[in-house]
N, C-alpha and C positions, 0 to 999 in steps of 0.2 A: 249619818244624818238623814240620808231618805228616810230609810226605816221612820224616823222620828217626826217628821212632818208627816207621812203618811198615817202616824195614829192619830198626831192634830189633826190632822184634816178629816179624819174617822169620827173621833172624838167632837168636832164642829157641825157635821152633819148632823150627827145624831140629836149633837142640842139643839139644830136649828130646827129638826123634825119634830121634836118632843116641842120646843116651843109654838108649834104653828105654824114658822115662818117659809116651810118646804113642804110637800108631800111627805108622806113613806115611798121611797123607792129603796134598791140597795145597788150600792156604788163598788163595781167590777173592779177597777182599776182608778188608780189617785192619778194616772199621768205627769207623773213626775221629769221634769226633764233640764238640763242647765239653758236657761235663757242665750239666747244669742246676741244680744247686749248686754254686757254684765250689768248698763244702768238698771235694768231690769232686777239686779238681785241677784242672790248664787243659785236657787232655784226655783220655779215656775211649775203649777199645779194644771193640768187643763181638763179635771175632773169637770168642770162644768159645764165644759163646751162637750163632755162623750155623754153628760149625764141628761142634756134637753131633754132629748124625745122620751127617756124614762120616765123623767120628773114633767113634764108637759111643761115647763117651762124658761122660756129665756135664759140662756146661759148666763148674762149679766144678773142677771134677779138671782139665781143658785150661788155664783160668785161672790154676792154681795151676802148673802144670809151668811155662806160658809165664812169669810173674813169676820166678820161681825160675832158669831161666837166664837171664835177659833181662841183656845184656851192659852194662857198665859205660859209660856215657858223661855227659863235665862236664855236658851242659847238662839232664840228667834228676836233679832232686834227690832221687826217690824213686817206686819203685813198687808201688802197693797191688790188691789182688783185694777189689772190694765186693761183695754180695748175689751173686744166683744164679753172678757172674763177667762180670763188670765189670773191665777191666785199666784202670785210672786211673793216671797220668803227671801229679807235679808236676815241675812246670820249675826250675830253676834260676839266680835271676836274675842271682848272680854270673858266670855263662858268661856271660853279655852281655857285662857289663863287664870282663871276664878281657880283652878284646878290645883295648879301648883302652886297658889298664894295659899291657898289651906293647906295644903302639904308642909310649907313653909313654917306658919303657924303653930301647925300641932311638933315644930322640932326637928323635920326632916329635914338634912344638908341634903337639899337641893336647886338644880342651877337650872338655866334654859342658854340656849343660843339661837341666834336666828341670823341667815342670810338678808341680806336686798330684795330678793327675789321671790315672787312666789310662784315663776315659770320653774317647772322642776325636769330634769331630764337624765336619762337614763340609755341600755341599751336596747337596742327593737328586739332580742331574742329574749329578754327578759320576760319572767311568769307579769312583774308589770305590765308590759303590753298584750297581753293574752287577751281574745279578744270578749272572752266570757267576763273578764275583770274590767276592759273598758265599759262594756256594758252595765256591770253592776254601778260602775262609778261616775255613768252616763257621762262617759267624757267622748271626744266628737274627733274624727279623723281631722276636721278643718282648723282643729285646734292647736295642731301638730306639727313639725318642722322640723325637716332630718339637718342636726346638727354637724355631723361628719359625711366623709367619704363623695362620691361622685352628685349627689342630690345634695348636697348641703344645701340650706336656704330655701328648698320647694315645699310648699306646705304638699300635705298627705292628701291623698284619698284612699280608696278602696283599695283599687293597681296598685299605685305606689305602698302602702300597708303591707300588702303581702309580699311584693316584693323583700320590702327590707326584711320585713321578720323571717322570711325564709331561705333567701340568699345573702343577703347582710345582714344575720343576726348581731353583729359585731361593733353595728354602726349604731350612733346615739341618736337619740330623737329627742327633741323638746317639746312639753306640753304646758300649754297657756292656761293659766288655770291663778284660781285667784283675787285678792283685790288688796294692794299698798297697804289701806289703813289696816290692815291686820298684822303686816309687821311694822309700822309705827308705834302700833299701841304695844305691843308685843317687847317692844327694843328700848319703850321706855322705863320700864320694870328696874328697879334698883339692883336684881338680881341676873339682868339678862347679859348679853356678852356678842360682841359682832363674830360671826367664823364666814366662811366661805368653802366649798367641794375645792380640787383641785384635779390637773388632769394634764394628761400626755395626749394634746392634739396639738394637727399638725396646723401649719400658718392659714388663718382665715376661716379656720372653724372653730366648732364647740360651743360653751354656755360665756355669754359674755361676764359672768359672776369670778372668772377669772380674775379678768383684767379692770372689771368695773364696781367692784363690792366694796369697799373701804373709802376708795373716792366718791362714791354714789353715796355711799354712810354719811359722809363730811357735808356734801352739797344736799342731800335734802334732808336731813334729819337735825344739822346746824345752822346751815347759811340760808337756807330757804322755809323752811317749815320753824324752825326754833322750836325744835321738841325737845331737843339738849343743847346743854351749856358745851364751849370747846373743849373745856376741862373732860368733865364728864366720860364725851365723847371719844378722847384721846383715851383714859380708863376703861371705857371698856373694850377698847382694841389691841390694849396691851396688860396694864398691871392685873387687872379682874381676871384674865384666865390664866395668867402664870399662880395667881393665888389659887384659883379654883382647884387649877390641875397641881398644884407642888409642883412648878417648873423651875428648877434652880436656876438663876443667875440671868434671869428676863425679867420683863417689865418696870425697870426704873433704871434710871441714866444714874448711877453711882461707882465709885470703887468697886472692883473684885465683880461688876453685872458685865455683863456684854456686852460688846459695843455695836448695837444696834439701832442705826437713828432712821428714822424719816423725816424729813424735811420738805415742810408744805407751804403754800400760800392760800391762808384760808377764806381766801376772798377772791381764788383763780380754781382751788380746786376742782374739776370734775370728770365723772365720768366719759367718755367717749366710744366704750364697746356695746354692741349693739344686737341685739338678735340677730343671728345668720340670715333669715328673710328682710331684714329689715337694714342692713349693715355688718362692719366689721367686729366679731365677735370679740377680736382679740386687742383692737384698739385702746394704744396706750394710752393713760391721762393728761390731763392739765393740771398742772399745780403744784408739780411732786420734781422738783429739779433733782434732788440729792434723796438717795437710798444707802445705806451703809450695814453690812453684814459682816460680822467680826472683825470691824474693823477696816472693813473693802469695801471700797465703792464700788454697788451694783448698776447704779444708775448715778451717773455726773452729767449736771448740767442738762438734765432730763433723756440724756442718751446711756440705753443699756449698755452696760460693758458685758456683759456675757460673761462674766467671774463664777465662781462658785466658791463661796467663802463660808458659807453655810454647813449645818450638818446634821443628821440625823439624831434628836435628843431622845437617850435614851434613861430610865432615871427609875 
């Protein structure tokens, strides 16, 4: 996506110089960088604030020519001029998906899934965190939050960065990255399906998409927002991926299926885990008294039993 606003914005100049509306100068760098409030958009141009003294003119006057041609393309939702001239870029999440509804079309079985989340996290020794890839991906140490181990909960800097990737490569970090309405729009596709990561961390750490992805599903994409119906909602957490995947003997309460129930109240259900900076990542829900796994109760009366009734499908 840089790559691609920076030929918009190449592309913009040029028209605005051939129109009149700029000098001729030539533009070194687009300044591309993710804004620090995402109200701002996913990313922020400050080509106009380096380009002044080239162009002899007011960085708001450059900002405004360049917006004003800036050519049409799907996956830019809209483009604004902030303060002194700030060219900011909201994205467009439907381009994404535009993607796999033509796929769809021309015959291809194909599916999508999407988490709650669009904090994604991983381990600090990973080539992901490498620092030549943060770069490319202008994402920002303050955006970060060691999920595991003795730092849990402290957002990154530089020290702490190189700490973990070099003595705790081992340990997970989370990156803030993102904006909601992209998996709304995302999860209401007739074709899409809730999943969730899963993971062996110890008590009071890790990614809250644990313990809070199904319940967070329920409460804002049913009870709050009304993007889906509760029917719906209940399919694609169950029947739609046991069809997708050919999972024998899941997704519907009959003879001969498994006896796997959840039991909710969907007018109490919610989330309660939390970013490690922010709270308990592993915090249990509201709303979920009764869990049932072949037949065992995993959760009665909203207390874990610590069972294992479950088991590895293989098929």
């Amino acid at each position: 996506m840089p790559e691609k606003i920076e030929e918009l914005v190449r592309a913009a100049l040029a028209a605005a110089q051939e129109a009149g509306d700029l000098p001729a100068f030539d533009l070194e760098d687009c300044g591309l960088e993710r804004p620090a409030d995402t109200s701002h958009g996913e990313w922020t141009s400050t080509c106009a604030l380096k380009s002044a003294k080239l162009a002899h003119c007011a960085p708001k006057k450059i900002a405004d020519a360049i917006a004003a041609n800036m050519p049409q393309d799907a996956s830019i939702a809209k483009v604004e001029v902030a303060g002194p001239g700030f060219i900011n870029f909201y994205l467009n999440a439907a381009a994404n998906n535009a993607v796999l509804a033509e796929a769809r079309a021309k015959g291809m079985d194909v599916w999508m899934d999407s988490g709650m989340y669009t904090d994604w996290a991983t381990y600090a020794g990973t080539a992901t965190f490498d620092e030549q890839t943060i770069k490319d991906n202008s994402l920002r140490f303050g955006d970060m939050v060691a999920a595991t181990g003795k730092y849990t909960g402290t957002r990154l800097n530089r020290e702490l960065y190189e700490l973990l990737r070099h003595k705790y490569p081992d340990e997970s970090i989370i990156c803030y990255s993102g904006e909601p309405y992209e998996i709304y729009e995302a999860l209401q596709k007739p074709y899409a399906m809730m999943s969730t990561d899963a993971g062996a961390y110890a008590p009071g750490e890790g990614h809250p998409q644990i313990a809070g992805s199904y319940p967070r599903f329920l409460r804002k994409m049913v009870r709050e927002k009304r993007l889906l119906g509760l029917e719906e909602a209940v399919y694609k957490c169950t029947l739609l991926p046991a069809q997708t995947y050919h999972i024998p003997g899941k997704g519907v309460l009959e003879p001969g299926y498994d006896a796997d129930l959840v039991l909710f109240d969907r007018d109490a259900v919610r989330d309660n885990a939390k970013m490690p900076d922010k709270g308990e990542p592993d915090a249990p829900p509201d709303g979920i008294p009764y869990v049932i796994v072949n037949g065992v109760f995993a959760v009665d009366d909203g207390v874990f039993q610590n069972t294992r009734s479950g088991c590895v499908i293989r098929y």
